[in-house]
KEVOMAR-526711 format. One record per residue (C-alpha): x, y, z; residue in three letters; residue number from 1. Coordinates in nm, 2 decimals. Example, Ala and Ser with C-alpha at 12.3 -4.5 7.8 and 13.67 -1.06 7.14 Angstrom:
1.23 -0.45 0.78 Ala 1
1.37 -0.11 0.71 Ser 2
This chain:
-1.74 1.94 -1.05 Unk 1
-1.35 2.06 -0.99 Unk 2
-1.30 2.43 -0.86 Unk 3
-1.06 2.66 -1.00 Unk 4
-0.87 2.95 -0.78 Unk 5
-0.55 3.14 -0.79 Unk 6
-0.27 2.97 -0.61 Unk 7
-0.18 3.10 -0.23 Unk 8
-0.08 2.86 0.04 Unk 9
-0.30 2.95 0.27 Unk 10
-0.58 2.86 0.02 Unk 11
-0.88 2.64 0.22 Unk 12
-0.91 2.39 -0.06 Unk 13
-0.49 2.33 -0.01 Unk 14
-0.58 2.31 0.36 Unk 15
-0.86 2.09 0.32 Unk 16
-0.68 1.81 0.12 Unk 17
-0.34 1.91 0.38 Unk 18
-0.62 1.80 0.62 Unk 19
-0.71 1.46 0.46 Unk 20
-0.52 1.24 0.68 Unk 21
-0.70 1.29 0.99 Unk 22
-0.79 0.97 1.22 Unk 23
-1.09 0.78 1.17 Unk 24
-1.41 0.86 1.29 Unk 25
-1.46 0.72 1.63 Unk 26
-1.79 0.59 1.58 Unk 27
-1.62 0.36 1.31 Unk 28
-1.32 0.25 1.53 Unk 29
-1.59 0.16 1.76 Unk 30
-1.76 -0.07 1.61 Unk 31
-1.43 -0.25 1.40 Unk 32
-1.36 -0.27 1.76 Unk 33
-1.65 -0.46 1.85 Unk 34
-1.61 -0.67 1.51 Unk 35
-1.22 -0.78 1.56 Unk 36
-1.29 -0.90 1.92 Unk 37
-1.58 -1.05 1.86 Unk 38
-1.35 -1.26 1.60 Unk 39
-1.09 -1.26 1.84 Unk 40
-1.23 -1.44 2.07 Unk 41
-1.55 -1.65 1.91 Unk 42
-1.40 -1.73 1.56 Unk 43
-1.55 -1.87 1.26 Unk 44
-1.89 -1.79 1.49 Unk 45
-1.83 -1.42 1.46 Unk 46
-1.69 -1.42 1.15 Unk 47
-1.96 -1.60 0.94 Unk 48
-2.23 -1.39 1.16 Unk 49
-2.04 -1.06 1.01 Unk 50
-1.99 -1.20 0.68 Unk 51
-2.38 -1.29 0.64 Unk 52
-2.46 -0.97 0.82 Unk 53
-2.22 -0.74 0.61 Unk 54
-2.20 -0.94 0.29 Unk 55
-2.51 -1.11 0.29 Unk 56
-2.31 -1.51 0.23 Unk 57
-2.40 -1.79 0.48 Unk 58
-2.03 -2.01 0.52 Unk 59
-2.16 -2.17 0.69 Unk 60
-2.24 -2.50 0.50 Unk 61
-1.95 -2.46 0.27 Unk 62
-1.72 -2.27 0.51 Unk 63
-1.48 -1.96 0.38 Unk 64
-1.23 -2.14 0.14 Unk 65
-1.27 -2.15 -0.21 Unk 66
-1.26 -2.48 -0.35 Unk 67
-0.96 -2.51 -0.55 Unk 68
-1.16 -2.69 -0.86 Unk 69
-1.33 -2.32 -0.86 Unk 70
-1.01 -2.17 -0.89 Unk 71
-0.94 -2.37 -1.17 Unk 72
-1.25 -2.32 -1.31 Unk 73
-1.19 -2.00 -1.32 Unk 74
-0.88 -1.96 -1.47 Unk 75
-1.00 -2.21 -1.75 Unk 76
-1.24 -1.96 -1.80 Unk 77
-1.04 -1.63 -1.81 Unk 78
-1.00 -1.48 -2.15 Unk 79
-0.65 -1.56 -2.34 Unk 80
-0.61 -1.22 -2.37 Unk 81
-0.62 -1.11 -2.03 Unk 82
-0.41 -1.37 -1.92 Unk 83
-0.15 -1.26 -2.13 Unk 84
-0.21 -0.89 -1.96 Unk 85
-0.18 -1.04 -1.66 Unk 86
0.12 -1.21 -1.77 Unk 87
0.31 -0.93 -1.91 Unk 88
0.26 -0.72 -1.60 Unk 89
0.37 -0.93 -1.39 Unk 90
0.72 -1.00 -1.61 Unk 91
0.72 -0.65 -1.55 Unk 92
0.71 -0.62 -1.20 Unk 93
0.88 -0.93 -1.12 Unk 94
1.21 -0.72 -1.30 Unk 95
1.15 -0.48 -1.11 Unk 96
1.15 -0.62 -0.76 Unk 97
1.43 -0.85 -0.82 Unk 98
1.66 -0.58 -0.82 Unk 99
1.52 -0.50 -0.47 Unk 100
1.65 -0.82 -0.25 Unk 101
1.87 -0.76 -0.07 Unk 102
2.23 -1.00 0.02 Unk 103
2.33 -1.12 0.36 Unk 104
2.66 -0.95 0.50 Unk 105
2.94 -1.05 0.72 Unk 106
3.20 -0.86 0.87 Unk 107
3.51 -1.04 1.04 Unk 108
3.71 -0.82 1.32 Unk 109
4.05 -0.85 1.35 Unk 110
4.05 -1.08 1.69 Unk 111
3.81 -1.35 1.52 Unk 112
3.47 -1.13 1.58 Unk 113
3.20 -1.20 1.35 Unk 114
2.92 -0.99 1.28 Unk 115
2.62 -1.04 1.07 Unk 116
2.30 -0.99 0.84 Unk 117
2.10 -1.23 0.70 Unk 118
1.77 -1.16 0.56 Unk 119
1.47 -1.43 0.54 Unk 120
1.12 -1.44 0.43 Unk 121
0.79 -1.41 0.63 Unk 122
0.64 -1.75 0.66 Unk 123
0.27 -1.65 0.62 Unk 124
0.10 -1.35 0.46 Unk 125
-0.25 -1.28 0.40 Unk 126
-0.33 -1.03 0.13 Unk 127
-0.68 -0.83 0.11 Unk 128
-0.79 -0.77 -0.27 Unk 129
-1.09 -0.58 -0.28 Unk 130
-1.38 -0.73 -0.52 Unk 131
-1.70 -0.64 -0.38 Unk 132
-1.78 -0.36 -0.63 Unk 133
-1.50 -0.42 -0.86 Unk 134
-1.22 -0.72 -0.88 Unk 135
-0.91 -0.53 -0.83 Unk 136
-0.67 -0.77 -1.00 Unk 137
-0.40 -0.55 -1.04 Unk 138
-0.43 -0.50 -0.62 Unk 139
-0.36 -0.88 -0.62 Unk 140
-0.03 -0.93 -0.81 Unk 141
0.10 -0.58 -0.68 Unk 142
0.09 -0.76 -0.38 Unk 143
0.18 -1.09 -0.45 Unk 144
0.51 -1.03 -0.68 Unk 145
0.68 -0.86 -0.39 Unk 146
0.59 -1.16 -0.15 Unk 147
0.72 -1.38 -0.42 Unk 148
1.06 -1.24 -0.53 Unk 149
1.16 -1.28 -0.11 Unk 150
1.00 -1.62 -0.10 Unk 151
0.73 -1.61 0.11 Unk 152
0.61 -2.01 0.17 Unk 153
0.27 -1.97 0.24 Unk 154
0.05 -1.67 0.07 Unk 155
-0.32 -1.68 0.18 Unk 156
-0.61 -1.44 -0.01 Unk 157
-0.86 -1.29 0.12 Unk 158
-1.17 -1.13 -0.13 Unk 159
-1.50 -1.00 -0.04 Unk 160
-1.79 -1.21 -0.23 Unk 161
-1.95 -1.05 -0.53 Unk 162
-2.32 -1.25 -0.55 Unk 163
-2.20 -1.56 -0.32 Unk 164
-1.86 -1.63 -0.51 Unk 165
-1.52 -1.45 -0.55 Unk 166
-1.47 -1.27 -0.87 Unk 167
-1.30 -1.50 -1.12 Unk 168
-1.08 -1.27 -1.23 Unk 169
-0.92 -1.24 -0.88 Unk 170
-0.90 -1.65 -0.87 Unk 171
-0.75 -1.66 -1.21 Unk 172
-0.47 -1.40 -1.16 Unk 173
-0.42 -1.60 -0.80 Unk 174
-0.43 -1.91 -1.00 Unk 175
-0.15 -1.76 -1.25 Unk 176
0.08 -1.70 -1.02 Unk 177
0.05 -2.05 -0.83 Unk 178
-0.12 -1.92 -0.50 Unk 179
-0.42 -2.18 -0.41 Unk 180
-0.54 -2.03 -0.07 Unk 181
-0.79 -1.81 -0.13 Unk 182
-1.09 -1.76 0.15 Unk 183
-1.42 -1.55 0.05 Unk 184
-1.42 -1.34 0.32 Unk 185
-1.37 -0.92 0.38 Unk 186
-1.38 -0.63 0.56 Unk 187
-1.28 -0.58 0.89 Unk 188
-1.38 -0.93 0.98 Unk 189
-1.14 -1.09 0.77 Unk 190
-0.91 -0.88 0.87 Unk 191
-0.96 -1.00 1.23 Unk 192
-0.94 -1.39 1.12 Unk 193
-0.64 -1.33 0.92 Unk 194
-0.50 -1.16 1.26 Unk 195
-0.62 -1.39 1.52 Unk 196
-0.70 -1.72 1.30 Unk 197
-1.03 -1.88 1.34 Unk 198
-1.14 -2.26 1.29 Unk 199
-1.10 -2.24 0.92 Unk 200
-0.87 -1.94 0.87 Unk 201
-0.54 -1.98 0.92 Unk 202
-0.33 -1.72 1.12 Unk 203
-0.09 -1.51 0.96 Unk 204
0.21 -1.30 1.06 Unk 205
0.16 -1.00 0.83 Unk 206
-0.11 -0.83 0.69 Unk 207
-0.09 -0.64 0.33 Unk 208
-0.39 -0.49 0.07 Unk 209
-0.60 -0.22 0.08 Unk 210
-0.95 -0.19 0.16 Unk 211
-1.23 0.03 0.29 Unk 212
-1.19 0.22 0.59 Unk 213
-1.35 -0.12 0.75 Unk 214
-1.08 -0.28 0.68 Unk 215
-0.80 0.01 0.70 Unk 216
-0.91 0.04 1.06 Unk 217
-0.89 -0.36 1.09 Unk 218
-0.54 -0.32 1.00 Unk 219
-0.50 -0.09 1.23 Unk 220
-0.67 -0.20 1.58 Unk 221
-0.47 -0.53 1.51 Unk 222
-0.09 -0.36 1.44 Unk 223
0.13 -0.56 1.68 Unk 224
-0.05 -0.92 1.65 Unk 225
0.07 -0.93 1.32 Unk 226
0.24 -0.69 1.09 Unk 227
0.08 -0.45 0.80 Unk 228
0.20 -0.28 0.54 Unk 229
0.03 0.07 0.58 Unk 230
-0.26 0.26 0.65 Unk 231
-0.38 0.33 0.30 Unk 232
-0.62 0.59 0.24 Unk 233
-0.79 0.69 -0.10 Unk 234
-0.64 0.76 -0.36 Unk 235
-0.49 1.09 -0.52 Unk 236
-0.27 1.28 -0.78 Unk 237
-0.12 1.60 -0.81 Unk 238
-0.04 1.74 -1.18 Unk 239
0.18 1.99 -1.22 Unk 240
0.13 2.12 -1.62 Unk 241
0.33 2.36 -1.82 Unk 242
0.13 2.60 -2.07 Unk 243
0.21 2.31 -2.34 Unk 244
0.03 2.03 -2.17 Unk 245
-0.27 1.89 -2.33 Unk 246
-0.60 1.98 -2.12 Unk 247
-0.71 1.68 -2.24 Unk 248
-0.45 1.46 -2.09 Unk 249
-0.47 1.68 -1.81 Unk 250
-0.81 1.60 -1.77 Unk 251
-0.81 1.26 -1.81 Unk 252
-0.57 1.21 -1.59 Unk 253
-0.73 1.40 -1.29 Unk 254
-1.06 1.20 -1.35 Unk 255
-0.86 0.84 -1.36 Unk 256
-0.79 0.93 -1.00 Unk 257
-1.20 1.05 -0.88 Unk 258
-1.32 0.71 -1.06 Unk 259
-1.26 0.49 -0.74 Unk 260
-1.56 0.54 -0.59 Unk 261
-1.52 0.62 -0.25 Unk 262
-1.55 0.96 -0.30 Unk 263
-1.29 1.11 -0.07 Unk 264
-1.04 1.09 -0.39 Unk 265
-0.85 1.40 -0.43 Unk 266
-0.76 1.52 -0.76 Unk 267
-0.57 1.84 -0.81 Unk 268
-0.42 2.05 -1.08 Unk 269
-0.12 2.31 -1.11 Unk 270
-0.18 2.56 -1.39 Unk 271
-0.01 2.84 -1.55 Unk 272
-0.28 3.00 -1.67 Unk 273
-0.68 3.11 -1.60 Unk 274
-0.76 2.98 -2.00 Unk 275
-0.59 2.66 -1.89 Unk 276
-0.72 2.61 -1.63 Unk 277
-1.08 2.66 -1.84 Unk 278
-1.00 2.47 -2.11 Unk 279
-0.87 2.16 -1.85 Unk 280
-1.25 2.19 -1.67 Unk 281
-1.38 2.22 -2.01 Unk 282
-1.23 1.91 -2.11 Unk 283
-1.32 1.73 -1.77 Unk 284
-1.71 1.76 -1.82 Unk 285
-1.68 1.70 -2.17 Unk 286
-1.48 1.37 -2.07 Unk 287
-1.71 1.27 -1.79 Unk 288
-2.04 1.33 -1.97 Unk 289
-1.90 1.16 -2.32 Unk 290
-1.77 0.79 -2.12 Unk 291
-2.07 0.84 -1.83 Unk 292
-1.84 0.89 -1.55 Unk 293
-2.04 1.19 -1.35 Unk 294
-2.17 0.94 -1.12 Unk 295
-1.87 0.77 -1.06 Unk 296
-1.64 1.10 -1.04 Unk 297
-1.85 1.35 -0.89 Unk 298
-1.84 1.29 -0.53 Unk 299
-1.46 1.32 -0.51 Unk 300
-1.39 1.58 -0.76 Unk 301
-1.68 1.81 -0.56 Unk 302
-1.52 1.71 -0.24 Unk 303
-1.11 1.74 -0.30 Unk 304
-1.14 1.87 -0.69 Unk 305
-0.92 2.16 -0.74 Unk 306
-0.72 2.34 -1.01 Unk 307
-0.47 2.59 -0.86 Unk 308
-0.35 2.88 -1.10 Unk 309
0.03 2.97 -1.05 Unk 310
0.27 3.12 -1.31 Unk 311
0.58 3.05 -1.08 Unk 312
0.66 2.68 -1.02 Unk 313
0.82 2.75 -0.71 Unk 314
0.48 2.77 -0.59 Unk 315
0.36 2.42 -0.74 Unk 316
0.67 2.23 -0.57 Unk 317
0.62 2.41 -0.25 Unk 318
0.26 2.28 -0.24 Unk 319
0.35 1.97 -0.40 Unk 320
0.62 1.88 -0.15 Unk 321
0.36 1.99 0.15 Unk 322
0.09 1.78 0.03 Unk 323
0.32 1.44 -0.03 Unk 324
0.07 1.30 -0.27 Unk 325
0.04 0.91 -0.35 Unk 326
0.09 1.04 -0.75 Unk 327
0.27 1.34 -0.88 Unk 328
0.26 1.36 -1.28 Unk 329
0.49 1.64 -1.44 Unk 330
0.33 1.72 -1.82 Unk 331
0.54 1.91 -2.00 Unk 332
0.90 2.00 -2.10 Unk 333
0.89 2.29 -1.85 Unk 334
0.72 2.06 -1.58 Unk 335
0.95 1.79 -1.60 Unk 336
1.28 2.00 -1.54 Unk 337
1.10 2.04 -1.14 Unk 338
1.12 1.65 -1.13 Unk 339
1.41 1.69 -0.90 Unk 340
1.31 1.93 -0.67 Unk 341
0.99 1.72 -0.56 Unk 342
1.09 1.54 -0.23 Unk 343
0.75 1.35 -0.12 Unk 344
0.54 1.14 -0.33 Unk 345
0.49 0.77 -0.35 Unk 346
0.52 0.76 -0.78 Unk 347
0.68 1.02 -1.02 Unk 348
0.51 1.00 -1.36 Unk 349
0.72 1.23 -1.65 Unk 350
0.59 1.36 -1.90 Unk 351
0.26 1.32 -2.14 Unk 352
0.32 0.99 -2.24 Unk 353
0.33 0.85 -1.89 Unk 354
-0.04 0.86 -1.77 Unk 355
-0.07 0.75 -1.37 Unk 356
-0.24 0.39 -1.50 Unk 357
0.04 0.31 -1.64 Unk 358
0.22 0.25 -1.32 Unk 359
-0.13 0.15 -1.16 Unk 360
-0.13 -0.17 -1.37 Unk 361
0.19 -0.23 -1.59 Unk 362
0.52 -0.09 -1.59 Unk 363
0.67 -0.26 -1.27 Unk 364
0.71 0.00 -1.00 Unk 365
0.44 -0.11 -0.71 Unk 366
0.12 0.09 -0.71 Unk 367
0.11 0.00 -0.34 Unk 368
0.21 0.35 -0.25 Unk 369
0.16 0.62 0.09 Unk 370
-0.10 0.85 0.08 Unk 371
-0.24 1.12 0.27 Unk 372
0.10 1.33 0.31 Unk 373
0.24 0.96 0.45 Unk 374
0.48 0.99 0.20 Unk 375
0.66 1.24 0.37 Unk 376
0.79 0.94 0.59 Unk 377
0.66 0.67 0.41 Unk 378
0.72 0.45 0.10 Unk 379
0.58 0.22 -0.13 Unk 380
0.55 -0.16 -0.12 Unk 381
0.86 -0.34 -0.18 Unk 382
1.00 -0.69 -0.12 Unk 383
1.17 -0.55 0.16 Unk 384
0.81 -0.57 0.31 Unk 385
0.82 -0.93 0.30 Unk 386
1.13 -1.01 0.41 Unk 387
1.24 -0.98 0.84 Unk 388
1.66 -0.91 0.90 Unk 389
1.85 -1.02 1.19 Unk 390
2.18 -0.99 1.30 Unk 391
2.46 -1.24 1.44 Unk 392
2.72 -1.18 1.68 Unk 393
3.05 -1.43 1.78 Unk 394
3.28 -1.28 2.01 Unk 395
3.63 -1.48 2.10 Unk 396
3.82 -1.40 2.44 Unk 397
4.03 -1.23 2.21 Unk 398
3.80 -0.98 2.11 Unk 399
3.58 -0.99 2.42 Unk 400
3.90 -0.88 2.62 Unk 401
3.99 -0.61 2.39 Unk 402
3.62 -0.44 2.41 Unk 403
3.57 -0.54 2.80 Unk 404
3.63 -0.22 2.91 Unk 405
3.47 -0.01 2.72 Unk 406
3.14 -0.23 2.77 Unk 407
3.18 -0.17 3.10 Unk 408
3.19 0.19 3.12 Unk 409
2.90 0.20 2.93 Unk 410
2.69 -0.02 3.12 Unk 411
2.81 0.18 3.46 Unk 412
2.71 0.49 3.22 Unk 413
2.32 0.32 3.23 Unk 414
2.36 0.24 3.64 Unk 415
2.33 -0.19 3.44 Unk 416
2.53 -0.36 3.69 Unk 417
2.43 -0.67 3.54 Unk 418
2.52 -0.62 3.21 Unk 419
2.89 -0.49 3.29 Unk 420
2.94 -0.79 3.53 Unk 421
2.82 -1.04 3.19 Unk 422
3.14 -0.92 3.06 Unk 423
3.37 -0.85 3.35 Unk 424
3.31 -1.27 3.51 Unk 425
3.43 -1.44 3.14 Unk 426
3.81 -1.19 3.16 Unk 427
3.78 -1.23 3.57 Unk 428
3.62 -1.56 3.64 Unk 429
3.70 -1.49 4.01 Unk 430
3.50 -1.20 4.03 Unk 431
C-alpha cells in the first residue's frame, strides 16, 4: 500500500504530491457550472431537482429546513458522554480563539486628524458540514467557535441528508452551541442557495466548510457573490521521524490521514533508515488489516503513500517546506529540534505524544487548515475570518491645509485632476 525510496528531490512520488494542487477537472467545473446557475436563477426549483437528483430527498413537501423540534430531538437524544466531548472541545477552542480578536485603534494627529480601525462581525454565514457518509461534528464547531468569538448574528448550516434526515449528531452539536438554522441540503447546490438565496434559503455573505470537490468548486465559481474561506482540498501529513520514533505511532499516524475516504489523501513519511522505513510499513499493514481499514486506506496510500529515506534532515525540511503540507508532525527528540526551521504548514504537531487527531478534534487550534502547498501563502481558520475592518478618516482645515500640498503633487503625479482640485477648492474656495 505505501512505497518506500531513498530521498532525492527530484523523486516522482515528491513531484507527484508537489503536483497535487492542480485545478479541477473541467468536465466537473462544467457541470457545478450548470448546477450554481441553474440555482441562480430558478431557486428552490433547481435546488430540490438537484437535491432529489444527487441526494435522492424530495423537499419538496417539507421544504429544506430542519424543524427545530428535530433538533431538539436530537440533542435529547445524544449520548451524555458525547456531549460532554463536545463540550470540552469546544472550551478548548473557544480559549483559543479569544485571544485572536482583535481591538479597534485610533490615532489622533497633532492638528485634530483622526484616524481609525474598527473591526465588526459578518452578519450572515452559512457553514457546510459534510454528513453524507459520515457526520463530521468536529467540522461543525471548528467552524462555528470562530464565527462565535467575533459575533456573528446569524449562523445558518448546511448538511447533506443521510437516509432523508440530517445526522443527529450534527443537530445536537448545532443545538449545543445555540445555532437553530440548519437546512438539509449539500453539495454544490447548496452551495449555490447559500450564495444566491432561494425561496427558502436565506442568502448569506460568506461561505465557510469543507466539502467534496462538488462543493469546493461551488465555493469557487461563486467567490465574489459572497466570501469563502478557502479552497480546501484533501487532506494530508508529512512526518518527519528520528531513529527513536515508534513505527507504530508512525504508522498510525500516516493511516489517520488515508482514512478519509476520498482517496486522493496523501500520507508521507521521512525516515532515517531503510529498517525503519520496513518496520513503519510493517506496522501499517499490520494496523490496517488488525482494525479493517484496507478498504478505507488503500486508495490514498497507493495513490500519494510514500516513505522517503534520508539520513540528513536538511533534506526532510527542504521537502517539507516545498511541499507546505496541511499537517507536519516531528517524532522524536532529534525531529523536534527542526521545529523551527519548518516555514509552511497549516499545524505543527511535537513530538510522540501529540498525534495529528489531537488537534483534528480537541486541543483548540482550528483544524480548518490550507492544503495542497496553500500554505505557503495561506493560513488556517481564525476569527479573523469572520470579522470585516474598516477604517475612519476626520480631517480639520488645520490638518487638511498642512497635507494640501503634498496631496496635490501626488494626484498631478497620477495625471487625477479631480482629486487634487477636492483638496485645493476647501484652502482656495475661489478656485
Amino acid at each position: 500500500m505505501i512505497r518506500i525510496h531513498d530521498f532525492r528531490d527530484d523523486h516522482p512520488d515528491l513531484l507527484k504530491l508537489l503536483g497535487r494542487g492542480a485545478l479541477p477537472d473541467p468536465k466537473v467545473v462544467a457541470a457545478v457550472a450548470e448546477i450554481v446557475d441553474s440555482v441562480r436563477t430558478r431557486g428552490d426549483e433547481a435546488l430540490f431537482h438537484h437535491m432529489k437528483r444527487l441526494d435522492g430527498i424530495d423537499l419538496a413537501a417539507a421544504g429544506p429546513r430542519v424543524p427545530e423540534a428535530a433538533i431538539d430531538a436530537a440533542y435529547r437524544a445524544t449520548p451524555p458522554a458525547l456531549i460532554e466531548a463536545i463540550d470540552a472541545a469546544c472550551a478548548n477552542l473557544r480559549r483559543y480563539h479569544e485571544k485572536q480578536l482583535p481591538a479597534d485603534y485610533r490615532i489622533d494627529g497633532p492638528d485634530g486628524e483622526v484616524l481609525e480601525r474598527r473591526y465588526r462581525p459578518i452578519s450572515t454565514v452559512g457553514v457546510c458540514v459534510p454528513g453524507a457518509t459520515a457526520p463530521l461534528l468536529s467540522s461543525l464547531y471548528m467552524n462555528l467557535i470562530p464565527a462565535l468569538v467575533a459575533g456573528v448574528p446569524r449562523i445558518v448550516v448546511i448538511s447533506a441528508p443521510r437516509d432523508g434526515r440530517v445526522d443527529p449528531t450534527i443537530l445536537a452539536t448545532a443545538a449545543h452551541l445555540g445555532v437553530r438554522e440548519v437546512y438539509a441540503i449539500s453539495g454544490a447546490q447548496g452551495v449555490a442557495a447559500l450564495a444566491y438565496g432561494t425561496e427558502t434559503v436565506p442568502k448569506v455573505d460568506k461561505i465557510v466548510g469543507p466539502g467534496s470537490i462538488w462543493v469546493s468548486t461551488a465555493k469557487r465559481l461563486v467567490y465574489g457573490v459572497v466570501g469563502i474561506d478557502s479552497l480546501a482540498g484533501p487532506s494530508e501529513i508529512a512526518i518527519i521521524a528520528d531513529a527513536s520514533a515508534d513505527p507504530r505511532n508512525i504508522a498510525i499516524d500516516l493511516l489517520s490521514q488515508a482514512e478519509h475516504g476520498t482517496g486522493e489523501e496523501a500520507s508521507v513519511a521521512f525516515v532515517t533508515t531503510y529498517a525503519q522505513a520496513e518496520a513503519v510499513r510493517s506496522e501499517l499493514e499490520r494496523l490496517a488489516r488488525k482494525y479493517d481499514l484496507v478498504a478505507a486506506v488503500k486508495p490514498a496510500l497507493d495513490r500519494h503513500g510514500v516513505i522517503f529515506v534520508t539520513s540528513n534532515p536538511d533534506d526532510a525540511v527542504a521537502a517539507v517546506n516545498r511541499l507546505a503540507p496541511e499537517h507536519v508532525e516531528l517524532l522524536g527528540p532529534e525531529a523536534e529540534a527542526l521545529a523551527d526551521r519548518l516555514e509552511n504548514y497549516g499545524a505543527l504537531f511535537l513530538g510522540e505524544q501529540t498525534p495529528e487527531p489531537v488537534g483534528d478534534y480537541y486541543a483548540g487550534t482550528n483544524h480548518v487548515l490550507p492544503t495542497q502547498g496553500t500554505a505557503r501563502f495561506a493560513s488556517g481558520l481564525t476569527v479573523a475570518d469572520f470579522l470585516r475592518s474598516s477604517s475612519r478618516v476626520r480631517y480639520t482645515p488645520a490638518s487638511l491645509a498642512r497635507a494640501g500640498d503634498h496631496i496635490r503633487a501626488l494626484a498631478e503625479a497620477e495625471h487625477m485632476r479631480a482629486h487634487g482640485l477636492a483638496v485645493e477648492i476647501r484652502l482656495r474656495p475661489e478656485s
